[in-house]
C-alpha positions as CSV (number, residue, x, y, z in Angstrom):
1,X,0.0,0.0,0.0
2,X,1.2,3.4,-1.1
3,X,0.1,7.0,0.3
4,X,-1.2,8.9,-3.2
5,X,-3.1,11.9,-2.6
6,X,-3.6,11.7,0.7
7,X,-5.3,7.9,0.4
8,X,-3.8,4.7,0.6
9,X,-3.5,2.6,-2.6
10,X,-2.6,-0.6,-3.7
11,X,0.5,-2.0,-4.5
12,X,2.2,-5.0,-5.5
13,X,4.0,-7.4,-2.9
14,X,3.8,-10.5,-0.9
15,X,1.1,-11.8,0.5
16,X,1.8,-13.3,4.3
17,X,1.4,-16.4,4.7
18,X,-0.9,-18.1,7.2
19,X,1.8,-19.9,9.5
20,X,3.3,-17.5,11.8
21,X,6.3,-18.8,13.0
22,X,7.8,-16.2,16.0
23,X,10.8,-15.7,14.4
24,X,9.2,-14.4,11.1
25,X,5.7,-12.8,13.1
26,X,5.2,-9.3,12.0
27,X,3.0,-6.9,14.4
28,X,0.8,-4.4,13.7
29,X,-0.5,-1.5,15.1
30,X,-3.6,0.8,14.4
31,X,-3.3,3.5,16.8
32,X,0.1,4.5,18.3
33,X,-0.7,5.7,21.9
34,X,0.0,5.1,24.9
35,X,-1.2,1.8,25.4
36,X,-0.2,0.5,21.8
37,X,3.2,2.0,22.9
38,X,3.5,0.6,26.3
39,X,2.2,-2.8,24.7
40,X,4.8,-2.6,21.7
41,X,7.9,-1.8,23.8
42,X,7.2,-4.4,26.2
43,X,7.6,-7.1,23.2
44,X,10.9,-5.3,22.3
45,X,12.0,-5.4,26.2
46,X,11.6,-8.8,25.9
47,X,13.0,-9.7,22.6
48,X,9.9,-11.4,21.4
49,X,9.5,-9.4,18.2
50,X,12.5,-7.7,16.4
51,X,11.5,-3.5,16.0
52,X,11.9,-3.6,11.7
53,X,9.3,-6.4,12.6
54,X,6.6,-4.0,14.1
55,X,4.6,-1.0,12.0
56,X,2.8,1.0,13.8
57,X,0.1,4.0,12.0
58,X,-1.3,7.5,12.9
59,X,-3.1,10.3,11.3
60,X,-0.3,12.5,12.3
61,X,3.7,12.0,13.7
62,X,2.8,13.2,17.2
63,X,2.5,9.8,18.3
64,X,4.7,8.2,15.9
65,X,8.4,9.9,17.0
66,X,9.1,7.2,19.9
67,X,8.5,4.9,18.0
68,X,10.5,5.6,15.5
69,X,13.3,6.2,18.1
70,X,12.6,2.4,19.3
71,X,13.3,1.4,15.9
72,X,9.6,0.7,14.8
73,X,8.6,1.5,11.2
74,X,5.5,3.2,11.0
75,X,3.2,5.2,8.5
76,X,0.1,7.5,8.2
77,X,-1.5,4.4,6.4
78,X,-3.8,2.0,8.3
79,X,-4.0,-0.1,4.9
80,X,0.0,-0.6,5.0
81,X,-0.3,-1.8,8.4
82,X,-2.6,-4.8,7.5
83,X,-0.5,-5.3,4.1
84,X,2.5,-5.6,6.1
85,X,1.3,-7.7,9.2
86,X,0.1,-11.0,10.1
87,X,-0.7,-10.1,13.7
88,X,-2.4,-6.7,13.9
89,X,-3.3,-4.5,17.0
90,X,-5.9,-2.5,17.0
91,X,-5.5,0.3,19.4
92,X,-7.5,3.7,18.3
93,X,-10.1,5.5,20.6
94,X,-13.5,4.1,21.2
95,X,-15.5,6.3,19.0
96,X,-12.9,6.2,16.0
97,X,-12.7,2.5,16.1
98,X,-15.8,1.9,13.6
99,X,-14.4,4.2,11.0
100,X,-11.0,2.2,10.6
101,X,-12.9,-0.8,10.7
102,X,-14.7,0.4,7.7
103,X,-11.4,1.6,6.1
104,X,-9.3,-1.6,6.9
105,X,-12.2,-4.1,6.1
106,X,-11.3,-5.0,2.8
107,X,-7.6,-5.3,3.3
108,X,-8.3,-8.4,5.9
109,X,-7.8,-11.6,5.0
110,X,-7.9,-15.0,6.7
111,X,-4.1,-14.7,7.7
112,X,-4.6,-11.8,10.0
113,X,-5.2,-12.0,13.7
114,X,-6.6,-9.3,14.8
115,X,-6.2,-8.3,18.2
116,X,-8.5,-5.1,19.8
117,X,-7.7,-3.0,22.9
118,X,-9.9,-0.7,22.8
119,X,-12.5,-0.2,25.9
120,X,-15.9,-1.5,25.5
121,X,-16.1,-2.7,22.2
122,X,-17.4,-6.1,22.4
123,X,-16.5,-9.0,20.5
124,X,-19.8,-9.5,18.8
125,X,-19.6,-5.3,17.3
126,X,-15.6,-6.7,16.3
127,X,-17.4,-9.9,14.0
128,X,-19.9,-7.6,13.0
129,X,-17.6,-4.8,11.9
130,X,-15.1,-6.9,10.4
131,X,-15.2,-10.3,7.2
132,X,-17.4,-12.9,8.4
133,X,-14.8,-15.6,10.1
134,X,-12.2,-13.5,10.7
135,X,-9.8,-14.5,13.7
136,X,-10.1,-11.5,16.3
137,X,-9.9,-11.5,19.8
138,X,-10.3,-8.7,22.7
139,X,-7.7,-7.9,24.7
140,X,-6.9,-5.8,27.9
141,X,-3.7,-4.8,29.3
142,X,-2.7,-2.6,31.2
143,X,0.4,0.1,31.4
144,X,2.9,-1.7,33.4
145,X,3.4,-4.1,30.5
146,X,5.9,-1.3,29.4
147,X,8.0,-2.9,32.1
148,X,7.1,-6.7,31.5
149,X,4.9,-6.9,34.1
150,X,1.8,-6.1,33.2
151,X,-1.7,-7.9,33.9
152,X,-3.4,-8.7,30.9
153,X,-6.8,-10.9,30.1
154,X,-8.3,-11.8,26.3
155,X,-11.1,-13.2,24.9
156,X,-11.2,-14.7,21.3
157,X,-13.9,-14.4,18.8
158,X,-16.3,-17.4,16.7
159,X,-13.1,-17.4,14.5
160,X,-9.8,-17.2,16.5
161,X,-9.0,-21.4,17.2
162,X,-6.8,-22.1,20.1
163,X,-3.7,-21.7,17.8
164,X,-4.6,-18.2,17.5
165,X,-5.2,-18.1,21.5
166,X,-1.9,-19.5,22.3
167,X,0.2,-17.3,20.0
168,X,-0.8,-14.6,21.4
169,X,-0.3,-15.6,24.9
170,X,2.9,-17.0,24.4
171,X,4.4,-13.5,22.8
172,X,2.1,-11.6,25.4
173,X,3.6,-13.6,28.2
174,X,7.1,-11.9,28.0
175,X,5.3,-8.3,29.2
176,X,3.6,-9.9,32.3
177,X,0.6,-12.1,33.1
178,X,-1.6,-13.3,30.5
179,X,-4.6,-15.0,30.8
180,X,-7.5,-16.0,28.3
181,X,-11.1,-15.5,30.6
182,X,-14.5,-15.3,29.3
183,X,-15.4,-11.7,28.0
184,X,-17.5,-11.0,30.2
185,X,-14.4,-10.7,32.6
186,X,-13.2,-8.1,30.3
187,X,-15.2,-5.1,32.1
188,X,-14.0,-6.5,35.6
189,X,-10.4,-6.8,35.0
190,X,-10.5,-2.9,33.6
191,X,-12.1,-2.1,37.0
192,X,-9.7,-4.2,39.1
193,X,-6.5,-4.0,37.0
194,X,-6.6,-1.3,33.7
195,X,-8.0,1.5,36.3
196,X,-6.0,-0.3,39.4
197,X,-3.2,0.6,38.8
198,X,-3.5,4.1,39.7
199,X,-5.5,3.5,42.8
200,X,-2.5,1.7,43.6
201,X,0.2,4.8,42.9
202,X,-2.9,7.0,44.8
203,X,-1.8,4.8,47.6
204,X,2.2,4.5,47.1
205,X,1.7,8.2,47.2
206,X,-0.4,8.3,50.3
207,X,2.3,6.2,51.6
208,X,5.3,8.4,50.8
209,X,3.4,11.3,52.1
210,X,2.8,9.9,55.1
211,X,6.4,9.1,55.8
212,X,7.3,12.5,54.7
213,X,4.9,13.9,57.4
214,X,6.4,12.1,60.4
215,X,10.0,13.4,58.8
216,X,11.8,11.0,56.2
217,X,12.6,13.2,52.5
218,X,9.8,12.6,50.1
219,X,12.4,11.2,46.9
220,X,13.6,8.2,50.3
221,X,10.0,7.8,51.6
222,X,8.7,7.0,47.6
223,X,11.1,4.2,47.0
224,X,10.4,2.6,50.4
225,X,6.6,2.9,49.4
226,X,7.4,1.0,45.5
227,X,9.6,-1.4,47.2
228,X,7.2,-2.2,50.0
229,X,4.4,-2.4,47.3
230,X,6.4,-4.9,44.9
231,X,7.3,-6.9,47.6
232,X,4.1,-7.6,49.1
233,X,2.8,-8.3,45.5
234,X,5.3,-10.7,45.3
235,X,4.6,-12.5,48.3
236,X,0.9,-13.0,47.1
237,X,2.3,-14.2,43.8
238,X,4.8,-16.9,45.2
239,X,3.3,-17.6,48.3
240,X,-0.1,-18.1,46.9
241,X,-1.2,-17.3,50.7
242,X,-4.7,-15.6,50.3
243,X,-4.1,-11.8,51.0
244,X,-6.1,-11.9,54.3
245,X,-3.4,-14.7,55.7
246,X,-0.8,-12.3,55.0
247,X,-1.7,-9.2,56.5
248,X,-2.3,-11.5,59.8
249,X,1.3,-12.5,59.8
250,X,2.6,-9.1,59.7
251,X,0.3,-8.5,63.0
252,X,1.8,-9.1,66.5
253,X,-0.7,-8.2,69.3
254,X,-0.2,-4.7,70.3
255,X,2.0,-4.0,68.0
256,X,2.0,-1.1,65.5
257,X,0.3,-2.6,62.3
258,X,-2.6,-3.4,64.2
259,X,-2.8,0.0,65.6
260,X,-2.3,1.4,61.8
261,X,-4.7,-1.5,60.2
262,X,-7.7,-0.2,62.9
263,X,-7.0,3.7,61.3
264,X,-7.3,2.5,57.8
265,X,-10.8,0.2,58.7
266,X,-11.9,3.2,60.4
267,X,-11.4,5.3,57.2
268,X,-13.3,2.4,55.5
269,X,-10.1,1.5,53.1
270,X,-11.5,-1.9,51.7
271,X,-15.5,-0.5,50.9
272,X,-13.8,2.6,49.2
273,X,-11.6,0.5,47.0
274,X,-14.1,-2.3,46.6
275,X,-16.8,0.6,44.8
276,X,-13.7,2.3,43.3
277,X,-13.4,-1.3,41.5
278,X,-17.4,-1.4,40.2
279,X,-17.8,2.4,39.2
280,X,-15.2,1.1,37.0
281,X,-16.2,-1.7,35.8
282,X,-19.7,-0.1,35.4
283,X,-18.2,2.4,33.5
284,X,-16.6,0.4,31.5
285,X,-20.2,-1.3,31.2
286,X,-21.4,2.1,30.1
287,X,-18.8,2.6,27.7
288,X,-19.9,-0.5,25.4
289,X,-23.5,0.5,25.6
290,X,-22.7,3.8,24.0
């Protein structure tokens, strides 16, 4: 595909074929922001995907430079993204996803899989938008995949087979947890993960601030807060204690966690975080309705 005139035209060239083999997978993205960018360097952190192998596209370069500096190709072209990919993301805003659906449509074949992140577009408006039998799936992430460790669940359409379902595990793997769930999971995991993570740096902050009140420097008292955070996320993870077990064991009787935990019930912590976790799940809800 060829920019002429301001559209995207035909061209000659290779069509992919439908094995993709990891070492030869080429990526795709529709949409460059911050997600599709945190996603995409994630995959280079871990040296899944090669950058010359990943093509990213945007209406203008103001999302594109970083890219570039990452060594991703990219172009104003969404057509040229699905010539040039087997695996495509789709990553624009909610309410411009139909239109590149309806732009992209006939350049998707049965050797694409096509991957959406965008909130509250449902699988069934995906099939509907897109060739009957094509292999999409839904995906959410979230931004700490930028670091390889991000939490991430999908859901595959009619047409994505467990081949489908297990490549993209397998490559999303390297930036963090990936699971495949039923979509109606989707909406929950925004609520408890996409969104959680800043509830979690509103309380790393609390934290820090905290510390800073009773006297320690605020730069000190915010790398005590991350490091206490990651490593009581990593206890849950390796232990595979239930949360409740190990808060107890940090308790002696008396002591001063106890004293702390009864300030933070009193300020109804868990209720506050629990309807944090549906208003944004319902608004995630919301968003697919729209």
């Amino acid at each position: 595909w060829a920019r002429r005139g301001g559209a995207c035209v035909a061209r000659g060239g290779r069509v992919p074929g439908a094995a993709m083999e990891a070492a030869e997978l080429r990526v795709g993205f529709v949409g460059a922001g911050r997600m599709a960018g945190g996603l995409a360097r994630g995959l280079l952190g871990a040296g899944k995907v090669p950058a010359s192998s990943i093509l990213a596209s945007a209406p203008s370069d103001k999302n594109l430079d970083a890219w570039r500096e990452s060594g991703c190709r990219t172009t104003h072209c969404n057509l040229e993204v699905l010539q040039e990919s087997t695996l495509v993301f789709l990553a624009t805003k909610p309410h411009v996803l139909p239109g590149v659906l309806q732009e992209i449509r006939p350049a998707v074949g049965p050797h694409h899989v096509v991957v959406s992140l965008v909130a509250g577009v449902t699988l069934q408006a995906l099939q509907r938008l897109l060739p009957a039998g094509t292999k999409v799936l839904r995906l959410m992430p979230n931004l700490p995949c930028v670091v390889q460790a991000g939490a991430m669940v999908f859901a595959r359409g009619s047409g994505a087979g467990d081949g489908d379902a297990t490549l993209l595990k397998d490559l999303l793997s390297s930036c963090g947890f990936c699971e495949e769930v039923p979509e109606s999971y989707i909406n929950i995991h925004t609520g408890l993960s996409g969104s959680g993570v800043a509830y979690v740096y509103l309380f790393a902050e609390a934290l820090a601030e905290g510390a800073v009140k009773m006297g320690m420097p605020g730069a000190l008292a915010s790398r005590i807060a991350a490091q206490t955070l990651l490593g009581a996320a990593k206890m849950m993870l390796e232990t595979g204690e239930h949360p409740a077990k190990l808060r107890a064991d940090v308790c002696t009787p008396g002591g001063t966690t106890i004293h702390a935990l009864h300030q933070l019930e009193k300020g109804a912590l868990r209720a506050t975080v629990m309807n944090a976790v549906e208003a944004a799940t319902n608004r995630a809800s919301d968003l697919a309705e729209d």
